[in-house]
N, C-alpha and C positions, 0 to 999 in steps of 0.2 A: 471667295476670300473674305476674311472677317474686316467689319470697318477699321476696325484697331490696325491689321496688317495694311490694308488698304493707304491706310495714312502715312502709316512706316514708311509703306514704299513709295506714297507722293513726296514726301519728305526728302528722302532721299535723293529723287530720282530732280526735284527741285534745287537741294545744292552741289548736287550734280552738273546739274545744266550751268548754274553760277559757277560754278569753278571752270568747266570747258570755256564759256563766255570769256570770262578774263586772260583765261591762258591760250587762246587764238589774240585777244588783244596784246599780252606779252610776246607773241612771236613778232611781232611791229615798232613795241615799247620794250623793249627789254628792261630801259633803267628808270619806267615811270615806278617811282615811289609809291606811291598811291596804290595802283594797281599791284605792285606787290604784295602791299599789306593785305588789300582786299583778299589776292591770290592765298596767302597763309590764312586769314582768320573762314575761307571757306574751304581753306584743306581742313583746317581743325575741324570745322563743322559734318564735313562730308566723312569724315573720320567716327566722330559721336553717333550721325545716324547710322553708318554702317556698324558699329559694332554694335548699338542699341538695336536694329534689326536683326544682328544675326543673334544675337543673345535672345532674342525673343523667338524668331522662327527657325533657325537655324541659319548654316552657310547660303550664302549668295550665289556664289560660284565653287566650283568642284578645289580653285585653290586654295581655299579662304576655308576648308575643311582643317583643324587644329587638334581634334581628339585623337590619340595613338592607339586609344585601345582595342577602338572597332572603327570601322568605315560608317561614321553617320549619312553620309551623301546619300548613300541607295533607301535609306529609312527616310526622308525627307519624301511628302506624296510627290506624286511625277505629273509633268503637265497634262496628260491625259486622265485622272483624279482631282484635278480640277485646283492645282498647284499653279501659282503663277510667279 
């Protein structure tokens, strides 16, 4: 995996983790203010790198496929190619 993708997906996989963090903390806080904000300004984020990730290497996952014309998912190399 290229460093470039590499970081994509630390990135990612980074406000990822912030977003689960707070949203186990809202299942306890539901009307902390604070924590909500947090909650929205790291969906937005985790929003940007996912679609900056998949714009760059393609879908993430088999749902997150949006092309009609052809099935890109099976063009995408496979974890045994050395795809992660």
């Amino acid at each position: 995996m290229s460093d470039a993708k590499c970081n994509a997906m630390k990135k990612l996989q980074e406000v990822s983790f912030a977003l689960d963090d707070v949203r186990l903390f809202l299942d306890t806080h539901p009307f902390d203010k604070e924590a909500l904000d947090y909650y929205e300004t790291f969906r937005v984020e985790r929003e940007k790198a996912l679609s900056e990730y998949e714009t760059a290497y393609g879908p993430i996952e088999q749902y997150r496929v949006k092309e009609n014309t052809m099935w890109y998912w099976v063009h995408c190399p496979w974890p045994w190619e050395g795809a992660m």
